[in-house]
N, C-alpha and C positions, 0 to 999 in steps of 0.2 A: 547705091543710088537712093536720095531721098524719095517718098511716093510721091511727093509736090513736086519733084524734077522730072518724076518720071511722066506724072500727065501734063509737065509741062512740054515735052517733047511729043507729047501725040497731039496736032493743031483740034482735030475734035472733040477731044474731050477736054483738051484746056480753053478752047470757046465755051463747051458745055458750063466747065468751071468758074468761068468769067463771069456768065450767064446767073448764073445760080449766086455766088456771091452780089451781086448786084440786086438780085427778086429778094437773099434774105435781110440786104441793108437798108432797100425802099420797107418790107414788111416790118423790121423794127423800129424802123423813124417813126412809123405810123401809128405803132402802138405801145411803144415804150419813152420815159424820159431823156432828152436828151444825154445823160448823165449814164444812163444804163444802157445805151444802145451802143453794144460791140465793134472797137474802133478798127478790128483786121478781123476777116472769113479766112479760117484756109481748111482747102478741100482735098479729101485725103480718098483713095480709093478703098482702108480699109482700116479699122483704128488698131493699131497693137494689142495684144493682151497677154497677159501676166497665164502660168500654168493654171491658176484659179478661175480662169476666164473672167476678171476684170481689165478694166481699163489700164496699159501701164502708159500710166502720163508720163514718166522718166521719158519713154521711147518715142515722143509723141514730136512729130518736125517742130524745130524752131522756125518761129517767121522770121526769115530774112526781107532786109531792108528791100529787096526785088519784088519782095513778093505783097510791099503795102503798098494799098492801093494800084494797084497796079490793075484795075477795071479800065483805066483811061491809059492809052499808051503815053509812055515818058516824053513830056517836050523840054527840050531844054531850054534854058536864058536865051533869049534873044537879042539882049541887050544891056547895058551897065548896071541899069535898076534892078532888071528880072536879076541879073547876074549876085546882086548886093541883099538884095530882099529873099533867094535862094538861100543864100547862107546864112541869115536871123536865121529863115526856119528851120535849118540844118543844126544848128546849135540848138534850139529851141526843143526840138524836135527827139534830137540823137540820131539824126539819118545821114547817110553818107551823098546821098543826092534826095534831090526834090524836082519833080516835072513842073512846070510854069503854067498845066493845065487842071493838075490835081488838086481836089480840094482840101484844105488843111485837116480839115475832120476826118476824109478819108485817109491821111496818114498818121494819123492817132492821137490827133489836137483835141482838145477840151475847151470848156468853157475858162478851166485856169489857163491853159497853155497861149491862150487866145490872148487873152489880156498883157500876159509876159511878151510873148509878139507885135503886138501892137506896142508897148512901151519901148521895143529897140527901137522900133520905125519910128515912131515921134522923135528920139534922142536920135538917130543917124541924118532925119529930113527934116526936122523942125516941121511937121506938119500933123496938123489935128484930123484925126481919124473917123470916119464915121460909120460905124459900129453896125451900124444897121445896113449900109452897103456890103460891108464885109461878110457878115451874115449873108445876105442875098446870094452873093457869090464868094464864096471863099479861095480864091485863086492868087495865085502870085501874078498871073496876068491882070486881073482885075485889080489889084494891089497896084501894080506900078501906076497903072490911069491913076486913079487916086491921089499919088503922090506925084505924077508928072506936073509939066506947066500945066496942061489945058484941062489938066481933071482937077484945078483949080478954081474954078469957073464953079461959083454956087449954083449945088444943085436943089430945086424946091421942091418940094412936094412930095408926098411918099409914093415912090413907082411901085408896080404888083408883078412882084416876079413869082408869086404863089398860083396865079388861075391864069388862063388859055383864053385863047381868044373866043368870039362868038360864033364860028364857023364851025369851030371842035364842038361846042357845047350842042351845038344846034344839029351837028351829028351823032353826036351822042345822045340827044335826045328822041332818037327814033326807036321805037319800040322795034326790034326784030318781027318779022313774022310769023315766028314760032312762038311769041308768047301770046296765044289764046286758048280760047275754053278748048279741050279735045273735044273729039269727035264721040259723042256718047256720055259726054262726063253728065254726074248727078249735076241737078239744080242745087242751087244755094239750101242750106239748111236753114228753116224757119226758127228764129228764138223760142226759148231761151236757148242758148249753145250749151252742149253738154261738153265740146271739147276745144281749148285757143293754144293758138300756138305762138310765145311771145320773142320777140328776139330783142336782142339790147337787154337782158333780163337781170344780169350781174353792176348793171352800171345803177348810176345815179337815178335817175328818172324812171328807170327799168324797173327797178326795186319799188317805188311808187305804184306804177302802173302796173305789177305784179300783186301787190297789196288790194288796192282797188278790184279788182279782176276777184280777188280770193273775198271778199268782202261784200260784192255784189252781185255772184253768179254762184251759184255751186259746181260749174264746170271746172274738171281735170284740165292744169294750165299746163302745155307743155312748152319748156325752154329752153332756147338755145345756150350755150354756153361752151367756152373753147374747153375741151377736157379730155382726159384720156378712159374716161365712162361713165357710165348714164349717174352712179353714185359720185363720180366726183363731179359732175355739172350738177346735181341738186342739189350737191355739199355748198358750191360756190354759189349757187341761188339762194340758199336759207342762209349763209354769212353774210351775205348783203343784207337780206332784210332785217339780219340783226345789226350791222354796223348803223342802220338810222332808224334802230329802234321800233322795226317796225313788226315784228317776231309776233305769233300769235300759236299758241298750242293745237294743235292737230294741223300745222300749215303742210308739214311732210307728207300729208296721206295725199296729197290735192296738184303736189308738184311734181311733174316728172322730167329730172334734167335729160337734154337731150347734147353728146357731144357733136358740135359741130361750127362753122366758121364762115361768115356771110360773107370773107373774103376770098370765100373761095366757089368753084365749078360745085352746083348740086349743095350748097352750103356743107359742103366737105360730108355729107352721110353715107354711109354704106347704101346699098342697094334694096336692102329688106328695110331698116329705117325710112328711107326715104317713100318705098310704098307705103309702109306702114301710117305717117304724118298724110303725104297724100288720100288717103282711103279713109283718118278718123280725124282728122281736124276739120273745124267747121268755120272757125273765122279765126283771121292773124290779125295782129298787131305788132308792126313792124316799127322799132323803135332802134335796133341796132345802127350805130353811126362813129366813124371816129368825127369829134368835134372840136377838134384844136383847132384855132385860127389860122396857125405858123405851119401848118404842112401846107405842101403843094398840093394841088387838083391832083398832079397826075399818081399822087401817092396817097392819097385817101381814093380813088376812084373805085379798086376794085372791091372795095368795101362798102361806099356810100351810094356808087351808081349798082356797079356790075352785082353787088348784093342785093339791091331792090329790083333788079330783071329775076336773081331768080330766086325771089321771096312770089313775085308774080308767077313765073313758072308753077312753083310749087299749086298756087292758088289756083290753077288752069287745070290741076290733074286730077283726073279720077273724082271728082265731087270740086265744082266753081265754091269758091270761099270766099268772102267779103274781107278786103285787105284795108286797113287801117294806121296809115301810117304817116308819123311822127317828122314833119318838117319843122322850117322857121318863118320867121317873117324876112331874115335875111336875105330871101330870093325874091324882094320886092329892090330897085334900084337906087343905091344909096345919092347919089350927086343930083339930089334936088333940094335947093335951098325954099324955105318957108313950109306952109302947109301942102300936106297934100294927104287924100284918101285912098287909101286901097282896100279894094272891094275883097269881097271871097269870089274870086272867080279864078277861070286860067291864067295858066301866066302864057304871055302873048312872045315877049324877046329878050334874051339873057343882055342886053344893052345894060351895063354900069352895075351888071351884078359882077363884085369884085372879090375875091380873094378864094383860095382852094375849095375851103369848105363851105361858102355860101354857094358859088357855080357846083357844086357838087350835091345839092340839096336843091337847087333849082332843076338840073338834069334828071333828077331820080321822084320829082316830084311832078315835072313834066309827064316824064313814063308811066305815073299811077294815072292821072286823066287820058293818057292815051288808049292804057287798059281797059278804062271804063268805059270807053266807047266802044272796045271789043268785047265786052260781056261779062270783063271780070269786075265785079261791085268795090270798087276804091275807092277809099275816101280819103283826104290829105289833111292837116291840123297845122296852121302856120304858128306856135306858139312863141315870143317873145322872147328876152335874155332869163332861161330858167334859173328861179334861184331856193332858199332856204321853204321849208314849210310854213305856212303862213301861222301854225299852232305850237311846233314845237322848235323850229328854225332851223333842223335838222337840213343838210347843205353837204354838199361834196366841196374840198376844197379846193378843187381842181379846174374852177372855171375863170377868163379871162376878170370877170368884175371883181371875184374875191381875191386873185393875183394882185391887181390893182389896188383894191387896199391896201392889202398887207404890205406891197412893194412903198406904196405912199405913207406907212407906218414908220418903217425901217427906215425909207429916205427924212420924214419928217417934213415934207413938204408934199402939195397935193397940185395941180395945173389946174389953171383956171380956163374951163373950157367951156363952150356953149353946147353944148350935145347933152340930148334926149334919150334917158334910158327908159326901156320896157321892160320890166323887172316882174317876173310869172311867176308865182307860188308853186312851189313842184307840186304839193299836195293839190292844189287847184286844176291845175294841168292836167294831172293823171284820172283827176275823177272825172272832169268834162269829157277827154279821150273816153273816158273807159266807160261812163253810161251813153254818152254816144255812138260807140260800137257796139255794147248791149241791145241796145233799143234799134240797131238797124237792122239790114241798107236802109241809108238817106235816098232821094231822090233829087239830096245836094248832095255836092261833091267836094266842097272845100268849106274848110272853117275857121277863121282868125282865131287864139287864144293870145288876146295882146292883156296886160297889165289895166288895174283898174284904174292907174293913176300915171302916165308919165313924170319920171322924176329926172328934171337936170343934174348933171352929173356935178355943180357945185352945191347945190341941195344935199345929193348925197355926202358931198364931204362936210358939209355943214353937220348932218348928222353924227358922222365919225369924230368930229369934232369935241361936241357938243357930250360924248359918252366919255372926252378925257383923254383922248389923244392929243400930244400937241405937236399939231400940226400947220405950217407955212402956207398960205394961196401965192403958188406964185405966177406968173403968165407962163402960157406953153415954152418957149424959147430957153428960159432961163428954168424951168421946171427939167429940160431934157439936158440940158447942158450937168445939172446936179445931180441928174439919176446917170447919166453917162459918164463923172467922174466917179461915182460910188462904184460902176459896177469896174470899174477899169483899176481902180486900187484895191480891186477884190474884198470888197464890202459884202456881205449876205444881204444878198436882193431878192425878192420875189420876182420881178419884173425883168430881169436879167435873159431870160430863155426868152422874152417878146420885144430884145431890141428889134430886132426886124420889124417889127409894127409901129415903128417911132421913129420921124425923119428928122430933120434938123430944125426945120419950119412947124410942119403939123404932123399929126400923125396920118397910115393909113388909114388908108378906105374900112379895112374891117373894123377897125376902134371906131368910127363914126363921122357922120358930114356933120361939121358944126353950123350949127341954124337950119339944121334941117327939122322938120317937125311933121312930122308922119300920125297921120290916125286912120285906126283898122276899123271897117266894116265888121260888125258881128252878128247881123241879122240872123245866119243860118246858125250861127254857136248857140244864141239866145233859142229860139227852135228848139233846137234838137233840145237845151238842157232842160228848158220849160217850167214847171213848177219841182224840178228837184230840190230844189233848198243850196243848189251848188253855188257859192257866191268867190267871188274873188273880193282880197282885204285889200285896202288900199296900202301902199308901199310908205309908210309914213314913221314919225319919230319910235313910237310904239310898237310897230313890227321891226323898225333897225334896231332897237335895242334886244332884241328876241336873238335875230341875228348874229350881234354881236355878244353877247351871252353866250350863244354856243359856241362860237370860233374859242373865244376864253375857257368854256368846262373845256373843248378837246384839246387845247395845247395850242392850236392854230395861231393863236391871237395870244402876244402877253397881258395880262391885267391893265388896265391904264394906272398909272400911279397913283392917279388923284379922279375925280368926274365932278364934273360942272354940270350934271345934267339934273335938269326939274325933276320929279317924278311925275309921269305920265298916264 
């Protein structure tokens, strides 16, 4: 008898099993490409091994077709369609049945497999697909509506099947009772801090704001990072700061990686670690966040909320620490047309804050001012869409704006949209954050870091332009209709993993309200930065060519064949 048979026969531990498959397919949605996240879990009671004590993968169970997806119990056809559209995916697929509840990914569909599907369905139904519902829900039940009469009926406007209602949020936004100062804890340590402890340390911005930290304190940084020990977490924190150049000799003596995971209970530390950060850290800076647009709230949650409960935790123990941490401006409400200002103050009601990861940044940013009223010194930073260094243009290329290019490169046509981008210098970003956290506790509490210039996003393409791209202005409509035949004939698209954020009419809410025109309060940022010399560059022809310069040295970006652009 197979091990997979056997715990399928004990109902306990094949619920346990179910269980666990499910936590490890939300945990790699979250933080791996769709392309590399494990299209079958199977759970084995103990893995084979060979006389040598390795692995024998020969011995290792075949997944059977029972055993994919099979988190959601099997529903069968219920009807001619579900019946007809079963077997595309059955062929499609190579499965001997398909449930009418399961989702195509969860039975080992892809991004290619996707497209190959959707092309039977158009030739069986004569009907045009839309790509981004599908996405939404990948169901043969959701498929037949689609294809029925009355899922005929145009639908407008991009619906948000990524974030929860305001009820969740607004529960989720209650601080527990147990995050306060203990009973006896030290007072805040007075500057200069001799010890920080950063998280988000390996990413983009993290690497920034680890640099900064090492440049303007002579405090022992310590950081978090996922690892199996304390030298391979500093390994992976001095590879960052060399992948944006940002390396500086003796940085090793100053860094101490710490392995651990904000998506997890205790950010996953051992017991002696965790006193140990407790008892010598003196102020965090909390910048860890998964920041993709296309997850769902409730799969970025235990990272971006249930992570900043217990980055405050930490903060409450054995010595109060001044928490500093890294939001957006995205948790201000996108569905208001014309001007409007939003102050540095609290945020009042998740009302038309829309999509995973902006309601997930509103709730954990909620929790830092609630802290603050309990006695832990938080302080919040709503900074803008972050992008390249304002000096050197150094950029992760991993963010929705520079998707957008590139995706508008490859298609050769750009949408002509009325939307308002806030375009942040990471270099600028991390130095405000970080002499600002130096120089505290504020006796503010929140701080705008928006862009020195709003740039409309046809502006921008004007720019992209303008460096020799040749690229099409076309209206939204006919701009989705030609990046929805590219991706469907399996063309290499950048913007292919964000059809869900693109309806048939307009896009969603996270891409942006067109005509909406937002300006940030900065009083308390200007403050706090005061005569440092910290300025933000404006976002202009001269910094986009910086930008684009670098996407070109790293391969990102092909060379333009030709450039029409002035020297600037």
């Amino acid at each position: 008898m197979s091990t997979t048979r056997h715990l399928a026969n004990d109902p306990l531990t094949s619920s346990w099993a179910s269980g666990l498959r499910s936590t490890l397919r939300a945990y790699t949605r979250g933080r791996l490409p769709d392309a590399m996240v494990p299209a079958h879990f199977v759970v084995m009671a103990e893995l084979p091994k060979l006389p040598n004590g390795k692995v024998d993968r020969r011995a290792l169970s075949t997944l059977s077709a029972g055993e994919r997806g099979d988190d959601i119990a099997y529903v069968a056809p219920r009807s001619a369609v579900e019946a007809r559209l079963a077997r595309i995916w059955q062929d499609v697929l190579g499965l001997s049945r398909v449930g009418v509840q399961t989702s195509f990914f969860d039975l080992g569909g892809d991004s290619l497999t996707v497209l190959q599907m959707v092309a039977q369905v158009r030739e069986a139904y004569d009907v045009s697909i839309d790509l981004r519902r599908m996405f939404e829900e990948p169901t043969i039940a959701r498929l037949a509506r689609m294809v029925s009469a009355e899922a005929a009926v145009e639908v407008t406007g991009a619906d948000n099947p990524r974030g929860i209602g305001d009820a969740e949020l607004l529960a989720d936004a209650v601080l527990p009772d147990d995050v306060r100062p203990e009973e006896g804890a030290a007072p805040p340590a007075p500057g200069p801090y001799r010890t920080v402890l950063l998280t988000g340390g390996t990413g983009y911005t993290g690497a920034f704001l680890l640099r900064e930290l090492l440049d303007r304190s002579t405090a022992t940084v310590y950081v978090l990072a996922r690892a199996a020990d304390r030298a391979q977490a500093a390994q992976r924190v001095l590879e960052s700061l060399a992948e944006y150049g940002l390396s500086k000799e003796g940085d090793e003596d100053r860094i101490i990686g710490i392995p651990g995971d904000t998506g997890r209970p205790y950010l996953a530390l051992d017991r002696a670690t965790y006193s140990e950060l407790a008892a010598t850290v003196e102020m965090i800076v909390h910048n860890a966040a998964i920041s993709s647009w296309i997850v769902p709230y409730r799969q970025i949650r235990a990272v971006n909320v249930l992570g900043s409960l217990e980055v405050l935790r930490l903060a409450a123990d054995q010595r109060v620490k001044p928490v500093h941490f890294v939001s957006t401006i995205g948790v201000y409400p996108v569905h208001l047309r014309g001007e409007q200002l939003w102050e540095e103050t609290e945020l009042v009601t998740p009302e038309d804050v829309t999509g995973g990861y902006r309601q997930s940044k509103w709730v954990a940013d909620s929790l830092m001012i609630a802290a603050r009223r309990r006695g832990i010194p938080a302080h919040v930073y709503r900074p803008g869409a972050i992008t390249g260094s304002q000096i050197t243009g150094a950029c992760t290329t991993d963010t929705f704006i520079n998707h957008l290019i590139k995706g508008c490169i490859q298609l050769g046509a750009c949408l002509d949209y009325d939307l308002l981008l806030d375009l942040v210098p990471v270099d600028f970003c991390a130095a405000a954050v970080v002499h600002s956290a130096l120089g505290g506790p504020h006796d503010e509490a929140v701080f705008n870091i928006p862009a020195a210039n709003a740039m409309n996003m046809n502006d921008l393409f004007d720019l992209v332009i303008d460096y020799g791209y040749p690229i099409r202005r076309l209206d939204y409509v006919e701009w989705y209709r030609e990046l929805v035949a590219a991706v469907e004939r399996g063309d290499d698209n950048e913007l292919a993993p964000y059809l869900p954020l693109f309806g048939a009419d307009k896009p969603a809410d996270e891409v942006g309200y067109e005509g909406s025109k937002p300006t940030f309060d900065t009083a308390n940022l200007r403050a706090a930065l005061g005569d440092s010399g910290i300025e933000c560059h404006p976002v202009d022809g001269r910094l986009f060519d910086i930008y684009l310069d670098y996407f070109v040295s790293i391969g990102y970006l092909p060379a333009p064949a030709a450039t029409t652009r002035a020297p600037r």
